[in-house]
Each structure stands twice: as C-alpha cells, then as structure tokens.
N, C-alpha and C positions, 0 to 999 in steps of 0.2 A: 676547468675543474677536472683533474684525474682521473679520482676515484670516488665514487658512494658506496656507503655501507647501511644496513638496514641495524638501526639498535630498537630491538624489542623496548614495546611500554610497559611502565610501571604503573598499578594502582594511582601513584602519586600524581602522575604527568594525563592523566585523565583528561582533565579541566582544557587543562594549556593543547593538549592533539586535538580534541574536538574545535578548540578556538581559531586555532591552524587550518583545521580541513574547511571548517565555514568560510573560514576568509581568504581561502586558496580554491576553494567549489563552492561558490556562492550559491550555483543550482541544487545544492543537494548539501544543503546545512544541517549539520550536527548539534547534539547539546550532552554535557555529560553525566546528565540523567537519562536522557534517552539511551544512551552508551550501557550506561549501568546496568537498568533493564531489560532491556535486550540481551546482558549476560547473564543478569539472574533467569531469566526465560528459556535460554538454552538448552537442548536435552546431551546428554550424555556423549552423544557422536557427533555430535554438529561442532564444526570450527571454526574458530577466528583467533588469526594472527593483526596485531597492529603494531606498526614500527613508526619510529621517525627514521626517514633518511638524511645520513650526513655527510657532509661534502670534507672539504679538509679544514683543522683544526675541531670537528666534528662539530662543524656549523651546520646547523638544521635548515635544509633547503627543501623539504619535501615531507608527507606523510603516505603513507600505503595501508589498506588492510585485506585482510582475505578473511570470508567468512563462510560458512554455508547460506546459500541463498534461501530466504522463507517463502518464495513461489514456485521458483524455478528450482525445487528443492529435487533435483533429482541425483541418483548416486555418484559421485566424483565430479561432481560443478562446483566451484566453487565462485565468489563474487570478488570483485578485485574492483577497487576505487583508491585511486590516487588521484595526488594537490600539491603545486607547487605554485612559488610564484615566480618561476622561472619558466615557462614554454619551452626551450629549448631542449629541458632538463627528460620532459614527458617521456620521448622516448627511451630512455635510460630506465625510467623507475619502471615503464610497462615492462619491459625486460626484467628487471629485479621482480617484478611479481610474477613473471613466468618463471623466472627459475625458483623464486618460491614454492611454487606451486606443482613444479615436476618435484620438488623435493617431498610434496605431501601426497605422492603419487594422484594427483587430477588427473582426471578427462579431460575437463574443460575449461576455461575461464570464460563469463561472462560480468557485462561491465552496461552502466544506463550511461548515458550520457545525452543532455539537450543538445539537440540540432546547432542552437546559434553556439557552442563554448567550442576551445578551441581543441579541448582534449581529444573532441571528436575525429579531428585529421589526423593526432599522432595515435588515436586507438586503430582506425583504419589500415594505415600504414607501418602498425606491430605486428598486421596479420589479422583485428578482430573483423569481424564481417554483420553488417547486420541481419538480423532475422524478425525483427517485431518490433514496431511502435508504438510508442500510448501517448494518449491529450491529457495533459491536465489541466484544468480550465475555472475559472473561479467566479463564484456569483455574489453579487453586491443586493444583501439580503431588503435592501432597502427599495430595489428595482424590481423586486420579483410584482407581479402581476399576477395573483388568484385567481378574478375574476376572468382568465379568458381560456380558466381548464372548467367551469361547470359545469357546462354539457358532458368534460369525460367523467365528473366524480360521481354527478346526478346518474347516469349511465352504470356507475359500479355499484352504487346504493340501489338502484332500480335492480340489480342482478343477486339484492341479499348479501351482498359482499362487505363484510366491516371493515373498516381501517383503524386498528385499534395500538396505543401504546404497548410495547412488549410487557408492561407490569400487568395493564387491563389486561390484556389476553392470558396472562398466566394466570391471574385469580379469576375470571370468568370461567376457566377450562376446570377450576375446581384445584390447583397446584400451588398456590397460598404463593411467598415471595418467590421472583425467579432466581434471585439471587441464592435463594435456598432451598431449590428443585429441581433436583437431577431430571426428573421426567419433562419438566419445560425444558431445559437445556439440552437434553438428548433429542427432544422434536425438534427443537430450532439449530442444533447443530446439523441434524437428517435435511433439513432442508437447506443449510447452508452448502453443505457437501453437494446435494443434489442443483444447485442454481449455480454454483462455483463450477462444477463438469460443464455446464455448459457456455460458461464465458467462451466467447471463439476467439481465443490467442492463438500462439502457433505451437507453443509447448503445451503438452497435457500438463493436467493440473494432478498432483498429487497431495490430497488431503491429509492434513494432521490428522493422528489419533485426538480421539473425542478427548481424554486426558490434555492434553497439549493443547488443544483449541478452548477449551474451558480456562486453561491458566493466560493463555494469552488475548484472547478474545471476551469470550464470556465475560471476564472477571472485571474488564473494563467496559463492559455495558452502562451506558445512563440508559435504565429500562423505560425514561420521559423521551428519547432521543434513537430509540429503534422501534421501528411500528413493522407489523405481521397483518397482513391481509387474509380474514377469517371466513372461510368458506359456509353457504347456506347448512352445511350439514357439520359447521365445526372444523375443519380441517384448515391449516396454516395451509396456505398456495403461494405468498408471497413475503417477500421483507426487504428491509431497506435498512443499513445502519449509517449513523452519523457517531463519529466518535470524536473527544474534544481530546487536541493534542496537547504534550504539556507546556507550549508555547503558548496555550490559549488559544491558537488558532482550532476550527471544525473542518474535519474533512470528512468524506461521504465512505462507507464502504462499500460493502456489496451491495446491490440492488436488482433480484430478480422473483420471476412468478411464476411458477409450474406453468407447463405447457398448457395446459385444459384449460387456461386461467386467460391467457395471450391476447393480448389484442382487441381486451375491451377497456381497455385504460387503467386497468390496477396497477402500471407500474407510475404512474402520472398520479394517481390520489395517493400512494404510498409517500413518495417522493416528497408530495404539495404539503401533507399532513407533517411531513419531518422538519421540511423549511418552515412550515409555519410555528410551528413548538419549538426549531431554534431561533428564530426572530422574537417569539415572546419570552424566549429565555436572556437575550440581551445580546445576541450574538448579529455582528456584521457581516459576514460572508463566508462563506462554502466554498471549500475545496474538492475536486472529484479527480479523477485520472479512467480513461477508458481506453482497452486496446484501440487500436486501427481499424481492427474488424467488426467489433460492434456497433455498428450499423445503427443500429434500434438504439442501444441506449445512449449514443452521440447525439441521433435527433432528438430523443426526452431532453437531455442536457440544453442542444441549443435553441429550441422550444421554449425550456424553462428561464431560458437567460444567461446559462453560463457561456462566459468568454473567455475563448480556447489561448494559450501558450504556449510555444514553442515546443514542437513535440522532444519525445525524451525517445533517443534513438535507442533499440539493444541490440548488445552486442557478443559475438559468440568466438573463440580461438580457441583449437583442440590443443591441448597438452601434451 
C-alpha cells in the first residue's frame, strides 16, 4: 500500500468510526454516545481531531484521533489512539498522528495502551516511551465477602465516623437535594480536588474548574452510589464514587480520605458500603483502574477481591 491519507469525520460516519475503533482496539472500546458526549462536554480550547485513514481507492484501513487528554490535561499534550486491522500499517498511522500533531503545534503525544496488544511494540518503536502504569481489575459482586472487613468498619463506627449515601449527607448537612446545591457540590468537589493531588501518579494532577467538574462529574452522580465519610464534628474526610457507564457496566472512581482520617479503615467501609448498594441495586461486577504507585489503594482492591488485568502501559513522545 503506497499511500494513506487521513479523511476527517463527519457527524454522519459517528456510529460506523467508533464501531471500527472497538473492533480494531478491543482494549479501549468506544460507543457513539459516549463520542457524542464527550463533545458536548468539551470546553472551548480543548481538541480533537478524528479521521479515517485511507489506503488506495480510499479503502478504510485505519482510524486515528487526537484530543486534549482529561487527566493528563496539561498545556500542548495531546492523546493520540489509533486501530487498524492491519499491524503492519501501525507504524504509518503513529507517524500520520505525529505529523498531525506538529501541525497543532503539540508538545507531546501521549497514548495508553495494554501490555498484552500489539500496538504496544509499534508505539515504542515510533519513539513513545513509557512513563506510568495503571491496573484495572474487576470484581465479581457475587464473591465479595463483608463479613471479613467488620473489625475494620466496627473500628470506623467506634471512632464516630458515618459512612453515609452522598444524598444522606447532603440533607443531614441541612443543603436539601445535591443535585440542587451548589454548597454540597462545592464541598465534595474541595474534597475531590484535595484527594485527586494526592493520587501518586507520575504526572501532577491538574484540576477542572469547579464549573467543568459539576458538568462532567457531578451531573452524572447516582447520589445512592457515592458515599462521603462524615466526621465526628461533621466534616466530609472521605468518598468513594461508583459511576454506571452507558454500557451498563459500573466502574469505581475516585476513592480517597484526608490525611487525619488514614489508616483506621475508612477507605475499606467506604468502598464495602458502595459495593454493597451496588449489589442491592442489581449490579454484577465493578470496574476500578489504580496507578502503579498506589500502593494502598491496590491492596484495598486486592483485599476486596478485585482481579487485576493486564496492565494498561503510558506512553509519552515529545513533538
């Protein structure tokens, strides 16, 4: 094959590129609702470019995107994921989204990619390098075992400590629905902001504006399926979210507890109260992802049962 060329997508061809990229990157399936809002979400400066690439007769061998990355959100990074079902082809398209990408004056490209796929060796050998890995590991809500954290939750009740639904704790705090109170949102985003700085990844974490994190986050709270750990004098010290994707599968978000809070198990009855609210809500198994470095909340995980998958390598190439 000569030559590719990248042809920008259309509104229309949505459907059909996400269906492509699922079935060309099995590890990192799309859908094109998810597509959709993820653009309506978007702020003003954030981009993404998605193409098909085509080979000759402008035969679709491939797809590419670039976008602004929503973690590694720092200035001129951009995300780059490409799929084909040709191997071969890989390193061509990474080339085609480097030159993309010097076209949008980047810094950087970074790219996830699991361990076992194969894009991993043509990512290495475009130049990308890794810098950080995350687990993501999944629990089969039918195996979780309660009875063998009571000592840690009997221990967080004996210290005055609530483990309370994020609605409870908004109408307990006196702030009526969360869904309709800036002042519950603004606490649980302060805390979100503040437990997020301390994930030990290797990139800092640069928080949304509280705007931005309310439209994205917030707004898709089940306030049954986020609990906040209530201090004897009232103060949130901890939280946990579980969020339901639109595949129907659950995956876990953040999960962390002020420092003063550490290591008398409140991140264990957080956790245990979530799984257990999604098992009574009809749900099979939890999804979670945890860097490399976190230590602590790996062991909660493998503690709790979740069983680890192929880690998901990242990957970094200056522009």
């Amino acid at each position: 094959m000569k030559s590719l060329t990248l042809h920008p997508l259309t509104p229309p061809d949505l459907p059909a590129w996400a269906e492509a990229f699922s079935c060309w990157r099995p590890d990192s399936p799309r859908t094109a609702a998810e597509l959709a809002e993820r653009d309506r979400l978007r702020t003003v400066d954030e981009v993404v470019q998605r193409f098909w690439v085509c080979g000759s007769e402008e035969q679709r061998v491939g797809v590419l995107e670039l976008e602004t990355p929503r973690a590694e959100n720092h200035p001129g990074w951009l995300q780059l994921r490409v799929g084909t079902p040709q191997p071969e082809l890989l390193p061509r398209l990474l080339d085609l989204g480097h030159r993309q990408a010097r076209e949008l004056n980047a810094a950087a490209l970074i790219a996830r990619v699991r361990e076992d796929r194969p894009e991993l060796a043509a990512h290495l050998k475009a130049g990308f390098a890794e810098y950080d890995r995350t687990f993501s590991s999944r629990l089969d809500l039918a195996c979780l075992d309660v009875g063998k954290f009571a000592d840690r939750e009997a221990a967080v009740q004996a210290a005055g400590v609530h483990i309370l639904p994020l609605e409870q704790a908004t109408l307990e705090a006196g702030w009526g629905e969360f869904a309709q109170s800036e002042a519950a949102q603004r606490r649980l985003y302060a805390l979100v902001v503040s437990r997020l700085a301390a994930v030990p990844g290797v990139v800092s974490y640069r928080p949304w504006s509280f705007e931005v994190w309310r439209e994205r986050a917030a707004d898709r709270y089940d306030p049954t399926l986020v609990f906040v750990a209530v201090s004897p004098a009232g103060e949130w010290v901890g939280l946990t979210e579980l969020f339901a994707e639109a595949s129907g599968a659950l995956r876990t978000g953040l999960t962390g507890v002020e420092p003063a809070w550490q290591g008398r198990g409140v991140a264990y009855a957080l956790k245990l109260a979530a799984l257990r609210a999604a098992r009574e809500r009809g749900y099979h198994s939890v999804d979670t992802v945890n860097h490399q470095r976190n230590a602590p909340m790996l062991a909660v995980n493998r503690a709790l049962g979740f069983v680890p998958n192929p880690a998901t390598v990242l990957l970094r190439r200056r522009v």
